[in-house]
C-alpha positions in Angstrom: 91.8 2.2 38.3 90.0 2.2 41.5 87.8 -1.3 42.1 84.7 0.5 41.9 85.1 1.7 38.1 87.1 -1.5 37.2 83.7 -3.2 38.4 81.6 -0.8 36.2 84.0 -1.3 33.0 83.8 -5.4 33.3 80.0 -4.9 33.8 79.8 -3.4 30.6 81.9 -5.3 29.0 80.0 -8.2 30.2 76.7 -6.5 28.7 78.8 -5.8 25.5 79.3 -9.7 24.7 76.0 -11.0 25.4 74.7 -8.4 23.3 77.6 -9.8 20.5 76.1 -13.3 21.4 72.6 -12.8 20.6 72.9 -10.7 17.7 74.9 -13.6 15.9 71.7 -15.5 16.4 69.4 -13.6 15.6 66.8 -14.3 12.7 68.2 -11.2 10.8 70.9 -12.2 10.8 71.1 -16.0 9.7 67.8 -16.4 7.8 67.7 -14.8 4.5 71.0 -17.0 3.0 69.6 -19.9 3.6 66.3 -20.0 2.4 65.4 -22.4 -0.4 64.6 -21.8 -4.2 60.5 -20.9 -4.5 59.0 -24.1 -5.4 56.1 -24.4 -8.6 53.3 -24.3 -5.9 53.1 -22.6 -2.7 55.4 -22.3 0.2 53.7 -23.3 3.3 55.2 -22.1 6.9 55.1 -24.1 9.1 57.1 -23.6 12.9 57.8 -23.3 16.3 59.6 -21.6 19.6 60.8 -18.9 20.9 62.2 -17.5 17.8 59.4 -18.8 15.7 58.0 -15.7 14.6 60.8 -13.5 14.1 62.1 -16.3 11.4 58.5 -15.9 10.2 59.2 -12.0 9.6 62.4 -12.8 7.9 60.9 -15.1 5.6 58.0 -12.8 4.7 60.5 -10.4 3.7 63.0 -12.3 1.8 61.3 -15.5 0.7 59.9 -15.5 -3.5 56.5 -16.5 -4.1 53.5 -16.8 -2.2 53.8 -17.2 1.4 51.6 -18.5 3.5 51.3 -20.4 7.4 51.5 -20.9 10.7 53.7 -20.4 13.6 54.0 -20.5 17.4 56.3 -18.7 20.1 56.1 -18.0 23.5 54.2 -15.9 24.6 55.3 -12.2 24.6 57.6 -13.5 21.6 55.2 -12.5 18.7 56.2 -9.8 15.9 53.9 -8.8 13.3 53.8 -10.8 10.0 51.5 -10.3 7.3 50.7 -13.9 5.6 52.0 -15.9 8.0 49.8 -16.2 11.1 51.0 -16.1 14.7 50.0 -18.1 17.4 51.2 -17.5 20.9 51.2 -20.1 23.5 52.6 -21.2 27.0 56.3 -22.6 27.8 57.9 -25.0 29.0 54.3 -26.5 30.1 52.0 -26.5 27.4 48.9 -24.9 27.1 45.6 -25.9 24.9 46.9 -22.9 22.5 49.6 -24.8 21.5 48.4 -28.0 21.4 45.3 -26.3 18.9 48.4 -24.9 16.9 50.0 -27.6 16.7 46.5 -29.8 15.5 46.3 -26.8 12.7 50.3 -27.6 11.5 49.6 -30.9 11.3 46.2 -30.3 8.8 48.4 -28.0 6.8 51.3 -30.0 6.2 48.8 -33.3 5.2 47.1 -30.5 2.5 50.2 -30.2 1.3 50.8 -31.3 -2.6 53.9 -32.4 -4.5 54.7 -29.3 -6.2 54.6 -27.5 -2.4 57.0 -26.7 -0.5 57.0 -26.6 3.7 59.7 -24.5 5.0 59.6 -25.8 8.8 60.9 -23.3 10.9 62.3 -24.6 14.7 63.8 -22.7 17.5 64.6 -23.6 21.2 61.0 -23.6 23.1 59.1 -25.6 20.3 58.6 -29.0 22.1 56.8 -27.4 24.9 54.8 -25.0 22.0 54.1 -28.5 20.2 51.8 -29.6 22.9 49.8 -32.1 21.3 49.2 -35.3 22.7 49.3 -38.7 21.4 45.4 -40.7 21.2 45.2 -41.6 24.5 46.5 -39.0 26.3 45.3 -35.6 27.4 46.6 -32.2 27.4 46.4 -32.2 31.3 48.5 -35.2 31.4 51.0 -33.7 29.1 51.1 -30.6 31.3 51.8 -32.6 34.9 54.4 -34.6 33.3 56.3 -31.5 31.7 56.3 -30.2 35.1 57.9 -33.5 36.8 60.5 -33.6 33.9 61.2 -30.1 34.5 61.9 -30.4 38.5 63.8 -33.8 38.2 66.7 -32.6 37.1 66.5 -34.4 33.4 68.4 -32.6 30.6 67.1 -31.8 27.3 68.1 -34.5 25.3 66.0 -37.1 27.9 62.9 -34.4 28.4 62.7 -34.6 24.4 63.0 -39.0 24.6 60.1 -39.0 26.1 58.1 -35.9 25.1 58.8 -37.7 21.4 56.6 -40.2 22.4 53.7 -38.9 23.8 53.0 -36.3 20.7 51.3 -36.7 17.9 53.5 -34.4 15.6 57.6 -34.4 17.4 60.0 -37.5 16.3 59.2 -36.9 12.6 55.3 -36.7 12.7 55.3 -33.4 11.3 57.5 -34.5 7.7 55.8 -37.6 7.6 52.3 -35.6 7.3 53.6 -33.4 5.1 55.0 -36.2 2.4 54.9 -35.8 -0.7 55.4 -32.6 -0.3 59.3 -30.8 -0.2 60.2 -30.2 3.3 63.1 -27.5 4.4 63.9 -27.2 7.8 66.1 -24.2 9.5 66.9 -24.3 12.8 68.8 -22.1 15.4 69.9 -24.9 18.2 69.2 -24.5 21.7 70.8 -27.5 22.6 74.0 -29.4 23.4 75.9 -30.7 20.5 73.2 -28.6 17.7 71.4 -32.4 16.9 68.6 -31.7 14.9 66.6 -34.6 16.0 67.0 -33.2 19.7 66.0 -29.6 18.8 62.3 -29.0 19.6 61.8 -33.0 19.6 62.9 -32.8 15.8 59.4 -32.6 14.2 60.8 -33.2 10.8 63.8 -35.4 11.7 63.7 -39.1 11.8 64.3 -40.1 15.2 66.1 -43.1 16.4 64.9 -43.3 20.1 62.9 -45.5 21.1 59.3 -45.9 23.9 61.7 -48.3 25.8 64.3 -45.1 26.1 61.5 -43.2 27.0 60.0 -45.2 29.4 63.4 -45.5 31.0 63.8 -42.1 31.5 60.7 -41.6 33.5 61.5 -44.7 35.4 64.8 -43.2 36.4 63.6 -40.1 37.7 60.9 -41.6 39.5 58.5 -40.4 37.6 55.3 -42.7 38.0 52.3 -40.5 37.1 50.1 -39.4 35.2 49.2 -43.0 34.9 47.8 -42.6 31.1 51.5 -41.8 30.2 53.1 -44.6 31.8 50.3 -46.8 30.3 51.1 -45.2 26.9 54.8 -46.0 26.7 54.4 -49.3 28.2 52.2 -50.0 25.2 54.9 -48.5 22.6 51.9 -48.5 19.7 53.1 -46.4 17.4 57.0 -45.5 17.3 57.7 -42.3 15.6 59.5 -42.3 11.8 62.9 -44.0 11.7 66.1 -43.0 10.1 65.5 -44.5 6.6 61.5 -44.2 6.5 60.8 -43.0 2.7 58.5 -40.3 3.9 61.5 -38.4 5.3 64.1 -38.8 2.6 64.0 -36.1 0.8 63.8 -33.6 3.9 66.6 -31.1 4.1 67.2 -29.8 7.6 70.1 -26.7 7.9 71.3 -26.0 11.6 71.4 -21.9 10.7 72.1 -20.4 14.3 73.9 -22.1 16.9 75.7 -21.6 20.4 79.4 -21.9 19.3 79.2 -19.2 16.0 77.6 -17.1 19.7 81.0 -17.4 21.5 82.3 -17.1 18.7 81.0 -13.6 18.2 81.6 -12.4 21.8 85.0 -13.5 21.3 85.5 -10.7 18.9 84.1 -8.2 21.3 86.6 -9.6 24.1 89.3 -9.0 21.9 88.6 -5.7 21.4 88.0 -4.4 25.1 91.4 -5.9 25.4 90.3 -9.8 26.7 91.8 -12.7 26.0 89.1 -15.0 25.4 89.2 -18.9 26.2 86.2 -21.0 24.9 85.7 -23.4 27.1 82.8 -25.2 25.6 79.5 -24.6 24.1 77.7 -28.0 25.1 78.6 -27.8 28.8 75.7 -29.5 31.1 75.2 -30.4 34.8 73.7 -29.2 37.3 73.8 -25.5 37.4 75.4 -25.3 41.3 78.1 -27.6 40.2 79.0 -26.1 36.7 79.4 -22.5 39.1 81.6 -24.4 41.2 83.9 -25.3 38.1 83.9 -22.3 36.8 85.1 -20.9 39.9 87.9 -22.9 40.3 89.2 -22.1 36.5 88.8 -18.5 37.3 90.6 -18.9 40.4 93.5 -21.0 38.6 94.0 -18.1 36.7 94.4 -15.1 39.1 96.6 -17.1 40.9 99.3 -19.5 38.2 98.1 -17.7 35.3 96.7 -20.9 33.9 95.6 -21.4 31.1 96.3 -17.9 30.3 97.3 -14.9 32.0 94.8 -12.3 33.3 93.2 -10.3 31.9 91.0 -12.5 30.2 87.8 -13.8 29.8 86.4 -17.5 30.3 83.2 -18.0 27.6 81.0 -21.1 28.0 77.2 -22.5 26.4 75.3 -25.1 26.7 72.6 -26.0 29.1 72.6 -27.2 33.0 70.1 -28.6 35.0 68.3 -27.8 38.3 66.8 -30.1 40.8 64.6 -28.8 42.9 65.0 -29.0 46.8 63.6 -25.4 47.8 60.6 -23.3 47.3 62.2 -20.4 45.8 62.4 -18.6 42.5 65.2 -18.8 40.0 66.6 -20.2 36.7 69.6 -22.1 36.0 71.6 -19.0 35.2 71.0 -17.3 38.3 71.5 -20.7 40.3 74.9 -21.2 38.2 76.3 -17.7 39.4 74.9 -17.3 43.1 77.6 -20.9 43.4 79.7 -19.6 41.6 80.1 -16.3 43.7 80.0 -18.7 47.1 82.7 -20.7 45.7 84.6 -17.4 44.9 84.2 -16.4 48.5 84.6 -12.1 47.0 88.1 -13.4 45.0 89.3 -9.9 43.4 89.3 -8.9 39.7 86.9 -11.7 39.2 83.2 -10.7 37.3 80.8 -12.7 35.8 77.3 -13.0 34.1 75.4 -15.7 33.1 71.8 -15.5 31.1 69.8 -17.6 28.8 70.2 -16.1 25.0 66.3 -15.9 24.6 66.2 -13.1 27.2 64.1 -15.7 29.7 66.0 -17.9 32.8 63.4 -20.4 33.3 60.1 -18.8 33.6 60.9 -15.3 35.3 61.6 -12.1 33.9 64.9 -11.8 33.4 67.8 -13.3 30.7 70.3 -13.7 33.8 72.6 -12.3 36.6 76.0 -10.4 37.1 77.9 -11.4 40.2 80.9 -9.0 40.8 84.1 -9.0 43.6 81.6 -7.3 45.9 78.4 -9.4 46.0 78.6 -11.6 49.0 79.6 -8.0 50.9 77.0 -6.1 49.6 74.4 -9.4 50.0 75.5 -9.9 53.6 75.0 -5.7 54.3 71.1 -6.3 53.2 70.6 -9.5 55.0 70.7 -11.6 52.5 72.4 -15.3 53.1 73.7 -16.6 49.9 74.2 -20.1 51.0 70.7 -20.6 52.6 69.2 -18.4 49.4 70.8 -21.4 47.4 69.9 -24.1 49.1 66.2 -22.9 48.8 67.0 -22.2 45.0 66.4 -18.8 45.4 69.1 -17.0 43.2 66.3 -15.1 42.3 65.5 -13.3 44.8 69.4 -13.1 46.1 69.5 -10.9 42.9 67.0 -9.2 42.6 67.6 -8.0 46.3 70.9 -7.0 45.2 69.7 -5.2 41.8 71.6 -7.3 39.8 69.6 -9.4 37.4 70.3 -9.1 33.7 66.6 -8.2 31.9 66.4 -8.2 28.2 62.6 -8.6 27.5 62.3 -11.6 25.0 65.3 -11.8 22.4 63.3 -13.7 19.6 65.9 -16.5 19.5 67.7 -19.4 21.3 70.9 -20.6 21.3 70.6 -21.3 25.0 73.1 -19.9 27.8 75.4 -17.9 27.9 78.6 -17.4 30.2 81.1 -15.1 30.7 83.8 -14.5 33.2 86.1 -11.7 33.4 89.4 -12.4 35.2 91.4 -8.9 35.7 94.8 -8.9 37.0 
């Protein structure tokens, strides 16, 4: 097979498995077997992120009883629902349309009676779509510190610490309203090791962090401003609902969707295009240039010893990295994960890859992800383009988009965070 059509067959085979990948996660494919008995009352939905409103559909369809709610999603993430209204609002900085959602959740769930039941529905995106502030602080405030978590390099676990405790409904806020009402959670994971209390900042999970963690995590990062915020976790006035709080006992929270039954699925499809797949992980983390650089090396361990198994295979990876920003250009962490990753391949043969984030957006541009191939550094360097420099700015978005080679998928309606793939041929 010439190297031109052995490129074109792992491309598609690439495509193939993310495809595999997010159809395991998607709402119709997880919801409907594990929603709850109707209660005596009224079911009351209540939820958030990027898959928000497709679990929303799914419930409409499948759920007995009246139905009734609210829910939030990203922006360009809505689907139509019927009794369950839809709210669309801005991530990962919040916007007031979240934070006025968010208000409106929290008035439902304290309506709420004993015979009720609130079927809380969270997806990756929902901290950031649960924008509302602790007394004390504003929206604005909110906002600038989102953005400093976001360029610090912080992962996901430590954002959610601190974003806990500066809301008025994340940490457990949301269940505690809602009591004495029955509270069932579903949610498809978008993060590391599938924690509920992580997940969206856990509005219906007891949380067991603490202002102090918080406040350290600013202070690491450097993060000294807004001033209202520091002042507020200095102050550490109201923790958020501990493991063993009473309001919370009864709640039931189900982890229905998550990264590793993803791999999982494009496993399968490996298999059947004749891969060997290895899961390597579905909680790897780091920063995104330095994961690409490991995953180089693997790939490169097995086109030359055959280790840990022979070509042709396939290495599979989830998870979430990080990037810190040193540069002014555009890109996500996927992007920035594979324009390393080709660098550190230096145009190594039979070696493809892709990368993208399983809700169809890398950080806040329009596409899931990338594909680098054998060729890329050739065909970048014919068009000018200088992959090292284009990585030091943090610019794998443009390196790829010069090249035609970003993965776009429009929104996905779920999140079970990245997704990676490497093709090793012989």
């Amino acid at each position: 097979m010439s190297s031109v059509m052995s490129m074109i067959q792992d491309e598609t085979r690439l495509r193939r498995m993310l495809a595999a990948a997010i159809a395991a996660a998607s709402p119709a494919s997880v919801i409907a077997a594990h929603l709850p008995p109707a209660p005596a009352g009224r079911t009351i939905v209540l939820g958030a992120g990027k898959a928000a409103a497709a679990m929303a559909q799914e419930v409409e369809q499948h759920m007995a009883g009246p139905v009734g709610g609210l829910v939030v999603t990203r922006y360009g993430h809505a689907v139509p629902c019927q009794r369950i209204e839809v709210v669309e609002a801005a991530h990962p900085v919040p916007d007031a349309a979240g934070s006025e959602a968010a208000a409106r959740m929290l008035r439902l769930a304290e309506a709420a009676g004993p015979d009720d039941l609130v079927l809380c529905l969270i997806s990756g995106g929902a901290s950031a779509l649960l924008g509302l502030p602790a007394p004390g602080i504003s929206l604005a405030d909110k906002q600038a510190l989102n953005r400093a978590l976001l360029a610090s390099g912080a992962d996901i676990g430590q954002m959610n610490t601190v974003r806990k405790h500066l809301s008025a409904i994340k940490g457990g806020r949301l269940a505690a309203a809602a009591h004495p009402a029955r509270v069932v959670t579903l949610v498809i994971s978008d993060v590391p090791g599938d924690d509920p209390a992580v997940i969206g900042s856990g509005p219906t999970v007891p949380d067991a962090s603490t202002f102090a963690e918080a406040l350290a995590v600013v202070e690491h990062y450097g993060i000294s401003e807004p001033a209202a915020i520091i002042e507020h976790l200095r102050a550490a006035a109201d923790e958020t609902p501990k493991p063993g709080d009473p309001r919370l006992a009864g709640v039931v929270t189900t982890v229905i969707a998550t990264p590793q039954a993803s791999l999982e699925a494009a496993a399968l499809v490996a298999t059947e295009v004749g891969l060997t797949p290895v899961i390597l992980g579905d909680a790897i983390e780091g920063e995104a240039r330095e994961v690409g650089k490991v995953l180089a090396a693997i790939a490169l361990q097995v086109r030359r010893h055959g280790q840990p198994v022979p070509a042709p295979c396939v290495l599979l990876s989830g998870g979430e990295t990080t990037v810190t920003m040193r540069g002014r250009g555009r890109g996500g962490r996927n992007t920035e994960l594979l324009l390393a990753l080709a660098i550190q391949l230096k145009g190594a043969a039979g070696i493809s890859a892709l990368a993208a984030d399983t809700d169809g957006i890398d950080g806040s541009e329009d596409n899931a992800g990338a594909i680098i191939a054998p060729d890329t550094l050739a065909r970048a360097e014919a068009q000018g383009l200088d992959a090292k420099a284009m990585l030091a700015d943090n610019d794998a978005y443009g390196f790829f988009s010069g090249l035609g080679d970003l993965v776009i998928t429009g929104p996905t309606l779920t999140n079970v965070n990245d997704f990676r793939a490497v093709i090793i041929d012989p």
